[in-house]
Short mmCIF file of the C-alpha atoms (twelve columns), coordinates in Angstrom:
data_MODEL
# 
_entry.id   MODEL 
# 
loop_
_atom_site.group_PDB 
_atom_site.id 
_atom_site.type_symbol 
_atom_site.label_atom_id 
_atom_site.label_alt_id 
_atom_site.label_comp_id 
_atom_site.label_asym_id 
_atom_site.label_seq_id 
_atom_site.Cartn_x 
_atom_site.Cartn_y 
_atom_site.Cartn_z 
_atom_site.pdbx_PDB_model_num 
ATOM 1   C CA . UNK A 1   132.435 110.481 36.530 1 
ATOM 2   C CA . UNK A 2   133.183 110.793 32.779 1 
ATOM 3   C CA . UNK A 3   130.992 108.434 31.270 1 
ATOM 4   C CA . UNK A 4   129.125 106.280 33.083 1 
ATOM 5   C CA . UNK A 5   129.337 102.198 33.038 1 
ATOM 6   C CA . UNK A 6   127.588 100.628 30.599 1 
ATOM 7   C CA . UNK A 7   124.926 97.765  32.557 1 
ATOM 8   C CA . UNK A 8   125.009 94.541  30.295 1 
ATOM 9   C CA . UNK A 9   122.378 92.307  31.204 1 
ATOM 10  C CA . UNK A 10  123.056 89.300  29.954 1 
ATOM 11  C CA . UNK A 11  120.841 86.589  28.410 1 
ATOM 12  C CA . UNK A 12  117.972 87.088  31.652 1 
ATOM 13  C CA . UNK A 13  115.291 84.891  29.550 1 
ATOM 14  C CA . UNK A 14  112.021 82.929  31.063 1 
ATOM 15  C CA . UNK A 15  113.777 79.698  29.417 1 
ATOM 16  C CA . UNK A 16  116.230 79.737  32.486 1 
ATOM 17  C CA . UNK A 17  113.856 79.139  34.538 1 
ATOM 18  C CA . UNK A 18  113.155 75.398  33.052 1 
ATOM 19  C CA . UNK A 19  114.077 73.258  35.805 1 
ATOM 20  C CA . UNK A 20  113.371 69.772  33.862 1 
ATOM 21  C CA . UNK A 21  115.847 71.419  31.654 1 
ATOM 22  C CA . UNK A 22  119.058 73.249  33.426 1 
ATOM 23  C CA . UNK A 23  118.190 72.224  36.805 1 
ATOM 24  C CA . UNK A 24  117.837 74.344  40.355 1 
ATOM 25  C CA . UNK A 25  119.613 77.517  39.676 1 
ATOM 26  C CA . UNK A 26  122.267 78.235  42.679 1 
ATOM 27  C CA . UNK A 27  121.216 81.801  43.111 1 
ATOM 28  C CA . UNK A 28  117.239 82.628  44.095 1 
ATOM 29  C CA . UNK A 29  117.985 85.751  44.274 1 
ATOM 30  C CA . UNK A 30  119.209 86.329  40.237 1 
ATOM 31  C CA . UNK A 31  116.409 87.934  39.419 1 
ATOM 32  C CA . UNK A 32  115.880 90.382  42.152 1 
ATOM 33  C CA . UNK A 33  119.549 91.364  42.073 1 
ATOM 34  C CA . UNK A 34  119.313 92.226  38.414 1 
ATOM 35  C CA . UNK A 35  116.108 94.335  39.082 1 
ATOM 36  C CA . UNK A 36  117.862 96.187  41.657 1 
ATOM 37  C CA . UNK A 37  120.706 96.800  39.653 1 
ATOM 38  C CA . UNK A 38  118.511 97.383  36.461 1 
ATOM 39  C CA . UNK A 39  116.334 99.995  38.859 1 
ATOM 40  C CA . UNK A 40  119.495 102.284 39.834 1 
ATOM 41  C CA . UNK A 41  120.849 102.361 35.944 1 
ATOM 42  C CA . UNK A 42  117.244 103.621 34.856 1 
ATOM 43  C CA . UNK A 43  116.884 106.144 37.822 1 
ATOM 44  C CA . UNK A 44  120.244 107.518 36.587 1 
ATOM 45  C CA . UNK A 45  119.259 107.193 32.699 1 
ATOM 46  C CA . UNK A 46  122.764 105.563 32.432 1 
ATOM 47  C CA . UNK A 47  122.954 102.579 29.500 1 
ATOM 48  C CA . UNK A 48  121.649 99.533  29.753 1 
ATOM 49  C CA . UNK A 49  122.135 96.898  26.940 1 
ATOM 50  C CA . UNK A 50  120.396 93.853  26.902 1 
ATOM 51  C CA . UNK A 51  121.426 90.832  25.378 1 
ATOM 52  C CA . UNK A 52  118.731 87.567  24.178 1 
ATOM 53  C CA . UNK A 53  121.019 84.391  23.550 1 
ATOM 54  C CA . UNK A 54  119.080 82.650  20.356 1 
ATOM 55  C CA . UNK A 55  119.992 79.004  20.581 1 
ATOM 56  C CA . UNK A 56  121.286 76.997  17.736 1 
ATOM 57  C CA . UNK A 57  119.620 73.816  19.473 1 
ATOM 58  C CA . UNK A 58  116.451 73.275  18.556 1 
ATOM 59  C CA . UNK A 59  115.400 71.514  21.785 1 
ATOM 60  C CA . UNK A 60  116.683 74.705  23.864 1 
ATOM 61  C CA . UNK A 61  114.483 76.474  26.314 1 
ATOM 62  C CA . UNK A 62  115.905 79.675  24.359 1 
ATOM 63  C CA . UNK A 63  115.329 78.652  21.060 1 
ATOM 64  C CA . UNK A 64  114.336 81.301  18.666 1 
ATOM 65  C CA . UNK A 65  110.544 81.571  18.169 1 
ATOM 66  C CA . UNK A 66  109.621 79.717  21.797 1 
ATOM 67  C CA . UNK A 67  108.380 81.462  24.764 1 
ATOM 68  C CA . UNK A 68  111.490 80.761  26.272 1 
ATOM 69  C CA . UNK A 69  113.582 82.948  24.176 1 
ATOM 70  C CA . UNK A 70  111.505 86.061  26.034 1 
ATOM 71  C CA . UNK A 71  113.241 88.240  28.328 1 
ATOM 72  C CA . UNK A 72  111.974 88.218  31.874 1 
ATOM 73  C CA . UNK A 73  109.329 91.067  32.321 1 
ATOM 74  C CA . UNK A 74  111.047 93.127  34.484 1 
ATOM 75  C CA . UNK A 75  113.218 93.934  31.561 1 
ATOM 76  C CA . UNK A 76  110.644 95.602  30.234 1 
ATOM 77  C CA . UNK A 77  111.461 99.709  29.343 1 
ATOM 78  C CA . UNK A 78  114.329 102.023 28.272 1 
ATOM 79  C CA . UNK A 79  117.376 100.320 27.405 1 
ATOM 80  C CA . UNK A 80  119.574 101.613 24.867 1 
ATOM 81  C CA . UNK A 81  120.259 98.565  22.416 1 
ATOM 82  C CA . UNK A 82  119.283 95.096  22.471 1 
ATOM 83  C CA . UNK A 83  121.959 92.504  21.154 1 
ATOM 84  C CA . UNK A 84  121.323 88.994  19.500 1 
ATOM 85  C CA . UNK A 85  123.678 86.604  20.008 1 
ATOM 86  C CA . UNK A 86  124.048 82.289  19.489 1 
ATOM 87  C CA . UNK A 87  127.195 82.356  21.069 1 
ATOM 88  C CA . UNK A 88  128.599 82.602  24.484 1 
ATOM 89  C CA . UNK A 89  130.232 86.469  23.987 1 
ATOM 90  C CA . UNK A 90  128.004 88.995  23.720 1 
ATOM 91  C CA . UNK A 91  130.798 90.985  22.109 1 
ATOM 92  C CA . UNK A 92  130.271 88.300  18.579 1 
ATOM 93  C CA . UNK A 93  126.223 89.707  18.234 1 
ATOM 94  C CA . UNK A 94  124.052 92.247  16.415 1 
ATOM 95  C CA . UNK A 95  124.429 95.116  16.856 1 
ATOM 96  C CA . UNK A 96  128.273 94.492  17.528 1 
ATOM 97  C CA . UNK A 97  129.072 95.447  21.343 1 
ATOM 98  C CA . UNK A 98  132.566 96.453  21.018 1 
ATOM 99  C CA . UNK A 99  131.663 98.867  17.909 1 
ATOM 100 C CA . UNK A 100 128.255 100.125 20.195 1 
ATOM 101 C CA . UNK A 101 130.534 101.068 22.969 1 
ATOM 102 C CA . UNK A 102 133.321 102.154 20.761 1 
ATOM 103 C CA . UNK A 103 131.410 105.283 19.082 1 
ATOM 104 C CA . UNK A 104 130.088 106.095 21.978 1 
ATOM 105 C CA . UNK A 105 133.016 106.358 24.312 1 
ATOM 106 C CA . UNK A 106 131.842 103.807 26.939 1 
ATOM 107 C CA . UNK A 107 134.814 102.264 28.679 1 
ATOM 108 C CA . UNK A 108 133.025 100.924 31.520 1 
ATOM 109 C CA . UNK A 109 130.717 97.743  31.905 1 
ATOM 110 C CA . UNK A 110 128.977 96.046  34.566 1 
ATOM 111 C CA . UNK A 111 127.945 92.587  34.046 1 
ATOM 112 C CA . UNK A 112 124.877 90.790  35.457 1 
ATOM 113 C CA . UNK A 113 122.518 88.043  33.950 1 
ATOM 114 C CA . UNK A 114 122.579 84.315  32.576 1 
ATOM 115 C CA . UNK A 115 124.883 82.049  32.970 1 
ATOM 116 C CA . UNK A 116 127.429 82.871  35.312 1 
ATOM 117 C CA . UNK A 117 130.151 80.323  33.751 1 
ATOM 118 C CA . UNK A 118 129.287 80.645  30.422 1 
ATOM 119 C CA . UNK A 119 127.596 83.402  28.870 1 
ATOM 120 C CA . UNK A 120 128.459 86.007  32.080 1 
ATOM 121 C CA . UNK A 121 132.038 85.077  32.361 1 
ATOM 122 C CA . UNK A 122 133.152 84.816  28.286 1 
ATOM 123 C CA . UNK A 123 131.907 87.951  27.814 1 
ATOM 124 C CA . UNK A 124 133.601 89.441  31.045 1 
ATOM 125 C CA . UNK A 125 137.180 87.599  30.011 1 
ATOM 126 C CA . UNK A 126 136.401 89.094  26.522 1 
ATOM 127 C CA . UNK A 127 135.638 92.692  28.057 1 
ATOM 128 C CA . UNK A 128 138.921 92.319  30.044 1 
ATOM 129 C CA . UNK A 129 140.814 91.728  27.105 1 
ATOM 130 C CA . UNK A 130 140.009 94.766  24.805 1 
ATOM 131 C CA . UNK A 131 140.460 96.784  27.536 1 
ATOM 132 C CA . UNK A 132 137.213 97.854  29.451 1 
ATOM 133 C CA . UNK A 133 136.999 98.592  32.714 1 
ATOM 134 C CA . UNK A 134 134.667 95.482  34.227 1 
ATOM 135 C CA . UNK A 135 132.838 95.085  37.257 1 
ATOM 136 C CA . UNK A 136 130.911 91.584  37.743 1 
ATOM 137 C CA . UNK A 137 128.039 91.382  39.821 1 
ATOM 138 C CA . UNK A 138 128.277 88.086  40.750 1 
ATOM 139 C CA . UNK A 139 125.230 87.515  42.973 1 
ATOM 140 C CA . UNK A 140 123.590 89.218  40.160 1 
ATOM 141 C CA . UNK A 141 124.277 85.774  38.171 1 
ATOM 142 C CA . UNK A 142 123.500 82.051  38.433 1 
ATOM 143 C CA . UNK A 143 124.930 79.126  37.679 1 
ATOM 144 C CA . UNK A 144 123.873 75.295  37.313 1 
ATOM 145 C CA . UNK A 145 125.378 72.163  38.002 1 
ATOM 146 C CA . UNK A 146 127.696 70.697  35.765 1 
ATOM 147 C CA . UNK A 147 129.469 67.508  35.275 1 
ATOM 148 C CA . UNK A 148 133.261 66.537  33.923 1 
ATOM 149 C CA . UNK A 149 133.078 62.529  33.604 1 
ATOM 150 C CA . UNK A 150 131.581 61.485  36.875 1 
ATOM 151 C CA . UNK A 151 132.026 64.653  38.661 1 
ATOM 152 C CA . UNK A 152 129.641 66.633  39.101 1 
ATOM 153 C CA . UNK A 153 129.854 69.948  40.343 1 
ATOM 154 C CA . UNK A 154 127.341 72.632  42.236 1 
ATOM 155 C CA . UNK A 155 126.194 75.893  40.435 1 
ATOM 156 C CA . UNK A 156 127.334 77.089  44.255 1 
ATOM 157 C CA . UNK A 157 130.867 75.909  43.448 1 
ATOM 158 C CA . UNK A 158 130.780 76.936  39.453 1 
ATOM 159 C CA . UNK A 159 130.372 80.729  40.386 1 
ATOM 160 C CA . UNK A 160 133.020 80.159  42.931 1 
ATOM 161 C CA . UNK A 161 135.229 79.286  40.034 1 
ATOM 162 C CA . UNK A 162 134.236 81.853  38.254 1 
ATOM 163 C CA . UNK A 163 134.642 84.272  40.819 1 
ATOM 164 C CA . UNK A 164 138.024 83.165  41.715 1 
ATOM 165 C CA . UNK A 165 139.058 82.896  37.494 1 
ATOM 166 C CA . UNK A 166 137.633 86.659  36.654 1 
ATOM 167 C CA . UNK A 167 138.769 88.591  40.099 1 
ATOM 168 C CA . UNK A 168 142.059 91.010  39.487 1 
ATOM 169 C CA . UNK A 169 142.605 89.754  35.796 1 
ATOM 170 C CA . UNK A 170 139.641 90.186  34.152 1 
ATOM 171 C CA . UNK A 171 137.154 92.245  36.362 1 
ATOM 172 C CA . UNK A 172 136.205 92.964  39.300 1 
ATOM 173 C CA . UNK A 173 133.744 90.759  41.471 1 
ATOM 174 C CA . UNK A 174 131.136 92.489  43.494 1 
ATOM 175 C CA . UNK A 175 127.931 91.931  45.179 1 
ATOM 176 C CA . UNK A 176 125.073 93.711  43.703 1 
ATOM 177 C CA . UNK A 177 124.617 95.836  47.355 1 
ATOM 178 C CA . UNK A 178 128.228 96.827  47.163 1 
ATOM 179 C CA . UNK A 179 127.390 98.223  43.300 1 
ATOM 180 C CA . UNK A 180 123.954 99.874  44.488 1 
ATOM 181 C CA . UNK A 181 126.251 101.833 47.055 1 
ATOM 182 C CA . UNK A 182 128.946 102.479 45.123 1 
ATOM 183 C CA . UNK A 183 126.735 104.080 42.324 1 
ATOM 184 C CA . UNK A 184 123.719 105.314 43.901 1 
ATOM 185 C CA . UNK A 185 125.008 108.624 45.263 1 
ATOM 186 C CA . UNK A 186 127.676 109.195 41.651 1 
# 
C-alpha cells in the first residue's frame, strides 16, 4: 500500500444525540462503528481528520460555543488535522481538505460520521468528483427522518438512498466489519 486512506470522521458531535431535536437516529450502533474504525486507523498511525460542523443556526444543537458543538469523547487523541466547517462539504472548511490531502499525497478516504444524507454523503459525492478513491462506511453513519410535503421518510430508508445514490459512482459502500478486515492485516 502506497499511502494509506485518509479516515474522515465526519461531524461525530454530542449535539446529535438531541432527540427533542433530530429525532431517534436509525443506526445505534454509529458510535461504536466509528470507534472501531477510529481504533484500527490509530493502531496503524494512519490519518485521521476530524471534522466539527459549526452551525449558522443559532437554535442548533451544534451551534458554536454550546456543549453540543463538542466532539464525542471517544474522539479524543492523535488525529492529524481538525477541520471547521458551516456547510455540508467538508472539502469548503479550515484547514481546506482538498489542499491538506493534496500536499500530502493522500488519494484515499474513508468516510464515517454525521449525517449520512447530508454532511456524509456531500462530502463523499464531492470526494468522488476530484478524483479520490472513496470508501463509505455506511453503518458507520446515521441518518434521521425526513419529510418532503406529507411524506415522511425513515433515517432506515434515507441511508438506503444514500447507499444506493453513492455505490459505483461516487464510492464505495461498506460495512465497517468488511473495512476492519480489509485493513487490519495491510
Amino acid at each position: 500500500m502506497r499511502q494509506p486512506p485518509v479516515l474522515l470522521v465526519i461531524d461525530v458531535q454530542k449535539g446529535f444525540r438531541d432527540q427533542n431535536y433530530w429525532g431517534l437516529s436509525a443506526n445505534p450502533d454509529v458510535y461504536s462503528n466509528v470507534e472501531s474504525l477510529l481504533k484500527l486507523w490509530r493502531s496503524k498511525s494512519w490519518p485521521v481528520v476530524l471534522v466539527r460542523h459549526n452551525s449558522a443556526n443559532p437554535n442548533s444543537p451544534l451551534a458554536p460555543g454550546g456543549d453540543g458543538n463538542a466532539l464525542e469523547d471517544f474522539l479524543s487523541g492523535p488525529n492529524d488535522a481538525v477541520i471547521q466547517k458551516s456547510v455540508n462539504s467538508a472539502f469548503y472548511g479550515t484547514p481546506d481538505l482538498h489542499l491538506w490531502l493534496t500536499k500530502r499525497y493522500l488519494r484515499s478516504v474513508v468516510i464515517c460520521g454525521i449525517t449520512t444524507n447530508y454532511c456524509c454523503e456531500t462530502t463523499a459525492r464531492m470526494a468522488g468528483n476530484l478524483g479520490y478513491k472513496v470508501q463509505f462506511a455506511i453503518d458507520a453513519t446515521t441518518a434521521f427522518s425526513v419529510k418532503l410535503g406529507d411524506q415522511e421518510f425513515t433515517g432506515s430508508a434515507v441511508m438506503a438512498m444514500t447507499a444506493a445514490n453513492l455505490d459505483g459512482e461516487f464510492a464505495q459502500v461498506l460495512k465497517t466489519s468488511e473495512l476492519v478486515e480489509s485493513y487490519q492485516n495491510a
